[in-house]
N, C-alpha and C positions, 0 to 999 in steps of 0.2 A: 504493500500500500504506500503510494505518494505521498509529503508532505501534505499535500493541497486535500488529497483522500482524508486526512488524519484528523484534520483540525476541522473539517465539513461534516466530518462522523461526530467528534467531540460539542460542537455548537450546535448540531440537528436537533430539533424540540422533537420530544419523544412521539409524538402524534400532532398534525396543525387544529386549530381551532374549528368547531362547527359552527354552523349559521345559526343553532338555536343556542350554542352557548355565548357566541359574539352575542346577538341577540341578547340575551341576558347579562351580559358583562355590565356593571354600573357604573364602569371606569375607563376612563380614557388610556391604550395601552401605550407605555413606552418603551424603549430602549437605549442605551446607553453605550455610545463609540468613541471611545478615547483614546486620545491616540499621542505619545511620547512619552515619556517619563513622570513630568509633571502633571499630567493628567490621569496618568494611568493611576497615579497615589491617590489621586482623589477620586476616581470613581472606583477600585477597589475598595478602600474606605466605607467609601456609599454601602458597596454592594457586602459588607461583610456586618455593618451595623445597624443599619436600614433595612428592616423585615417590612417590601412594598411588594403585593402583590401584583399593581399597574407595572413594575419592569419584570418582577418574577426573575429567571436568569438570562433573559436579553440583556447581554453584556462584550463585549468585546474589549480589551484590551491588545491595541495594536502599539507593535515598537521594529524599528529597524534595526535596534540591538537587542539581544538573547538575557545580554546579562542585568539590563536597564531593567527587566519585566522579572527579572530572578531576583535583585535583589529592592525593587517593590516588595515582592511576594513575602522575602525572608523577614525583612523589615516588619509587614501586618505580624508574620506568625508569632514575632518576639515579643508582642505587644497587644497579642490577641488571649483576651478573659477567658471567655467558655471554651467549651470543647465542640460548640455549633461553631463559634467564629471561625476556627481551628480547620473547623469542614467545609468551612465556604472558602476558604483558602485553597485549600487545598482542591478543592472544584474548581476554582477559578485555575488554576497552573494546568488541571488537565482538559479544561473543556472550552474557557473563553478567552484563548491568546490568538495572535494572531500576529506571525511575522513578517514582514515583505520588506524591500528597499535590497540596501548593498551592509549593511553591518554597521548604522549611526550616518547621523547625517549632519552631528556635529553643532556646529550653530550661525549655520544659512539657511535661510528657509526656505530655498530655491531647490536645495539638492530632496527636503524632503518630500517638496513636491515633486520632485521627479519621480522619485523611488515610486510615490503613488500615483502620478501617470504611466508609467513603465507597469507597472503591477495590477492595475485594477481590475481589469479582465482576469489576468489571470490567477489574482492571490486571493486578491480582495472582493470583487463584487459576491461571491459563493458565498464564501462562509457569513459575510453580512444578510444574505437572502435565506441564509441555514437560520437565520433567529427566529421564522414565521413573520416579517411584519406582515401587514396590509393596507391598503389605503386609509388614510385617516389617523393612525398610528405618530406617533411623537418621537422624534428620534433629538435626543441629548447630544450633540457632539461637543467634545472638551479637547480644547489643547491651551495649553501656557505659549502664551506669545512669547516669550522671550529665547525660545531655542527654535532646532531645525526639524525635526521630526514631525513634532505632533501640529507646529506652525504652517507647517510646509503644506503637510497632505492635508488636515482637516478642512479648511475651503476648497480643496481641488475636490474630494470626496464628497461634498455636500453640493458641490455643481453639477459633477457627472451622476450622484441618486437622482438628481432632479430631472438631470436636461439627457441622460443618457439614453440606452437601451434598454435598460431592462425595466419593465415593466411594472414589477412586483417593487420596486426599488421609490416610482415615480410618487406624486401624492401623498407624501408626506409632512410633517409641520418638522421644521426643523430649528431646535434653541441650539443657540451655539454659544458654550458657556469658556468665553474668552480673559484667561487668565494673565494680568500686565505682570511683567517681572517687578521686582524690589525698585525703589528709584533709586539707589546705590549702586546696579550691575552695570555693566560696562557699556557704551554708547555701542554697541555691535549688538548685545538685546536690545535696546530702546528700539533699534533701527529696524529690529526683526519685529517688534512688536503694533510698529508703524504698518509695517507691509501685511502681517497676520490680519490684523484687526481691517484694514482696508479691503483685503480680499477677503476677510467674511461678511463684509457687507456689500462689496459689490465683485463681481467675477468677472472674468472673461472678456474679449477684447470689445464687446457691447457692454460692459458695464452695468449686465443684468442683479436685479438685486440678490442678494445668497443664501443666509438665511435667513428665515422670516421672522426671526427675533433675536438679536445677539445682547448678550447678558454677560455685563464685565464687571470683573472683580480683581483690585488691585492688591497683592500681598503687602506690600507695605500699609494701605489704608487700613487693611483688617487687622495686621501686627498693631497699627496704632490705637485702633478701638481697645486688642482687647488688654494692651498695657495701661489704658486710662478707665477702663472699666474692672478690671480686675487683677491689677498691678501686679503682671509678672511678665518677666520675659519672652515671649513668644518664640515659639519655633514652627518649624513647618507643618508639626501634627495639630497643634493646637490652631493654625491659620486654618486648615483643610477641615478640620472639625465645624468650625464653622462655614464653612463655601457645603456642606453634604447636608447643615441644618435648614441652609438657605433652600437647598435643592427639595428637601424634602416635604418643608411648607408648601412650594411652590406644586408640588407633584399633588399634593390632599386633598386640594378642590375636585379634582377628576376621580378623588375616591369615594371618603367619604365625607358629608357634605349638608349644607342646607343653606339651597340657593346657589348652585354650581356657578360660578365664571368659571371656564375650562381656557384650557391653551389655544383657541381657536378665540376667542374671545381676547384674548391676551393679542394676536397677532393681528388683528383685522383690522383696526381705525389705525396702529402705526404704521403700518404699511401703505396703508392710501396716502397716510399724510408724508410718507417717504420718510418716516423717523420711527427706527424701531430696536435703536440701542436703549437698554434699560442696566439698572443696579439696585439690588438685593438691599434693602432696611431691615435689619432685625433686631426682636427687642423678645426675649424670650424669659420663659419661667416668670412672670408678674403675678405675686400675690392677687388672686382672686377680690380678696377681702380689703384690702389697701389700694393696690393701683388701679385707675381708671383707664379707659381705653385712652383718651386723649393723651395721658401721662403718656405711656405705652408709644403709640406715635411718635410722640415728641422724641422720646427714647430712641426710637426705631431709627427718627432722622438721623439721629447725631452722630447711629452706627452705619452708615452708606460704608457700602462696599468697596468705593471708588470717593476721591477728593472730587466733591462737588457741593454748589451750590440750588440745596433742596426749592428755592424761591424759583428756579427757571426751569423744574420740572413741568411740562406740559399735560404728560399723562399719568394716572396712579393705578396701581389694582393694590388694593389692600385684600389678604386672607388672613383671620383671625381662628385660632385652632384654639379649640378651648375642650377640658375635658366632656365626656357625654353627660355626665348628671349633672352639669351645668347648664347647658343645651338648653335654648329658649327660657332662660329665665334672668331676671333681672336687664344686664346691658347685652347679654350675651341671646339678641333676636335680630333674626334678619333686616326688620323696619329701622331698630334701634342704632345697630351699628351703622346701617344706610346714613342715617339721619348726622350719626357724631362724625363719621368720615367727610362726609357733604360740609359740613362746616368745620372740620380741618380743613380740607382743602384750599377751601375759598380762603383762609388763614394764611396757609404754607406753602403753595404751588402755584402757579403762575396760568397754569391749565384747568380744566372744569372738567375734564374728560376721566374715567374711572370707574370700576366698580368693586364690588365687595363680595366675598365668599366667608362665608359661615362654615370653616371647619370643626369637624368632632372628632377626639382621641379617644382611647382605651385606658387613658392614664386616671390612677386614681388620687392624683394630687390636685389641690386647688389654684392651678397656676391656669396660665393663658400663654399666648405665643401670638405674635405680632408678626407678619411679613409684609414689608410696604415695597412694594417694587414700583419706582420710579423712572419715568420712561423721558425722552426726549430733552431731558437736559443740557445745557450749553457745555460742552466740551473739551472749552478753554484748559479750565482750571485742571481735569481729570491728564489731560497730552500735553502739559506744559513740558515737561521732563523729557518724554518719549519725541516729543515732535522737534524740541531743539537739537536733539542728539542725532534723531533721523538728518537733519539736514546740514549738520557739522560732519558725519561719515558719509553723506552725499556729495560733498564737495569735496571732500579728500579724493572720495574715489573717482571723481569726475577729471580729477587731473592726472587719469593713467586711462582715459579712456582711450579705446582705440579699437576700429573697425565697430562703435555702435556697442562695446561691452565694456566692461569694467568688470575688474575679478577682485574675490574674498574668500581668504583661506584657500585658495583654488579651485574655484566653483566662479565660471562666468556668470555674470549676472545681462542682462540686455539696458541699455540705457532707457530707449524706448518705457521697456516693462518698469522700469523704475519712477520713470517720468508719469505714466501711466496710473499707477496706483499712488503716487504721491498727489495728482491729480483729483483721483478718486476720493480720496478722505478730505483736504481741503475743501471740495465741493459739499462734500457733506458738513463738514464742518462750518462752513459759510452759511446751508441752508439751513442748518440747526439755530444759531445766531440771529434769521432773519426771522423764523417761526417763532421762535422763543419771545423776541423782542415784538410781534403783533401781538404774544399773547400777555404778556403783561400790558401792551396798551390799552386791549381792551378791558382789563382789570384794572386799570388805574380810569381810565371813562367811567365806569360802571361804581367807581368808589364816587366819583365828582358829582354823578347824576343822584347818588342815594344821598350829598349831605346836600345838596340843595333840596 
């Protein structure tokens, strides 16, 4: 048996879904394709603590290196409690990996996309089709901008599901949960995280859009929450712990629920309005009996995932998770929360556009959990770092140009394609700025017409 046989046998769902059990499903399904190093830690994570029946083991861990995805794995097992975690480990090393490229791709994010044009036919589209999606289905893709691998392919991968062959592949909603490196690492990630982030929002030499929701989250901002919120030192596990809580909120609406906003809800009006980067607010475990939802909020803002400025969010989806025997009582009703979010807003966002999901847990404490995802905010502040660096290692390498390339680390890059997707994000960046800025106008109209 083939590699390609091995890993298509390993991720094949043991029977596909029936029509009368889709039919019955109350949840929206998804999947989860992670692809490099950095990502893969985070959605292993997910997937070894996070008991969610909506991904079940649609799971993929892809790396162009053997030992990146080995020593993820050894890493959980050191650091894994039970003896289930222990097995979802170890499930994961025998059923959801997935190898393809030439052996690391380093940190150009050019060469990992290659690996994953060269490959997708043949490494990759199968065993992604071995998870059972089907149309309507939610696919997760996660890479950290800052290196070559997971940077490289995850945009090239999420254009060719889309706009490709295969069938079974096409129609799906795709979150692409885009991770900025540290603003401490060297202007060669800034520059890869420029390029990442550009070509998950728009692709190809038409500039179509990529995925239909990209959801960023900057390690350094979350190290900073959580040393101001719970004074210690952060490390990687304790950054990642949080990005799998964010994910997790995020996934409950499509489970379980009262008054669903699902992920199709989430994608629809930012996309029209061609604004459909968003960042995770979390404000978790609030005393039932002490904190207020508005408290909570407030809380949420302060924790963005990304350096930004909440006043120029234009859209919100607020989901509140609160245990079930709290469930419709007191603040915790669907009218209620409607009503205290609507006049947050109009308080703290700059947009009017939003909705709200009344989740329910299993848990038997009195606490709540808060997820404010904030969508279309101004930019400035979050690519200040990343976007001076992109164009200080732009201009270095623009003075070795020759024949229409320029190279790094030994990997031609295309001036063109550079020019191209530097293009690409300023544009967006532009339009964010001009949207952002009608919508506080008409918020500041609407304050002048209520005090006369």
């Amino acid at each position: 048996m083939s590699q390609l046989e091995e890993n298509l046998e390993a991720v094949r769902p043991s029977r596909a879904e029936t029509i009368e059990e889709s039919a019955e499903r109350q949840f929206t399904r998804w999947i989860i394709l992670a692809s490099g190093e950095g990502a893969g830690k985070v959605a292993s994570l997910y997937f070894t603590k996070m008991k969610n029946e909506a991904i079940d083991n649609r799971i993929l861990l892809m790396n162009s290196n053997r030992t990146d995805i080995s020593n993820t794995l050894l890493e959980l097992e050191k650091k894994a409690v039970t003896e289930e975690e222990k097995a979802l480990i170890a499930q994961i090393g025998r059923r959801n990996i997935l190898l393809f490229g030439g052996g690391g791709a380093g940190n150009v994010y050019k060469e990992g996309e290659e690996y994953a044009r060269k490959d997708f036919e043949t490494k990759i589209r199968r065993p992604i089709e071995a998870l059972g999606t089907a149309a309507g289905d939610v696919v997760l893709d996660m890479a950290a901008l800052g290196g070559g691998t997971g940077n490289g392919s995850i945009p090239y991968i999420i254009h060719q599901m889309k706009h490709g062959t295969s069938v079974s592949l096409q129609n799906h909603i795709h979150v692409a949960l885009a991770i900025l490196p540290y603003s401490t690492e060297p202007d060669q990630r800034q520059f890869n995280a420029v390029c990442g982030l550009s070509r998950l929002l728009k692709f190809g030499d038409n500039s179509q859009q990529n995925a239909d929701m990209v959801l960023i989250v900057d390690n350094s901002k979350i190290a900073e929450n959580i040393e101001l919120t719970e004074g210690i030192d952060p490390k990687f596990p304790d950054i990642n712990k949080k990005i799998i809580k964010a994910i997790d909120l995020m996934i409950a609406p499509g489970r379980l629920s009262k008054g669903v906003i699902d992920i199709k809800d989430y994608v629809k009006f930012p996309s029209l309005m061609n604004l459909y980067h968003f960042t995770p607010c979390v404000s978790v475990d609030n005393d039932i009996n002490f904190i207020e939802i508005e408290m909570a909020l407030d809380e949420a803002a302060k924790n963005s995932f990304v350096n930004m400025d909440p006043k120029t969010a234009v859209i919100g989806y607020l989901i509140v998770s609160v245990p079930e025997k709290h469930l419709n009582k007191g603040d915790f009703t669907e009218d209620k929360i409607n009503s205290i979010f609507n006049k947050w807003k109009k308080e703290n966002i700059c947009g009017k556009m939003g909705m709200v999901s009344l989740a329910y847990n299993k848990s038997k404490k009195d606490t709540f959990d808060v997820l404010l995802l904030l969508g279309g905010f101004s930019l400035k502040e979050m690519l200040e770092k990343p976007w001076q660096d992109f164009k200080s290692l732009k201009k270095i390498l623009m003075m070795a140009e020759e024949g229409g390339h320029v190279e790094l680390d030994n990997v031609k890059l295309s001036v063109e394609e550079i020019v191209r997707i530097e293009g690409i994000l300023k544009n967006y960046i532009d339009h964010t700025e001009k949207v952002v800025k009608e919508f506080c106008k008409e918020e500041e109209d609407e304050d002048e017409v209520e005090e006369e």
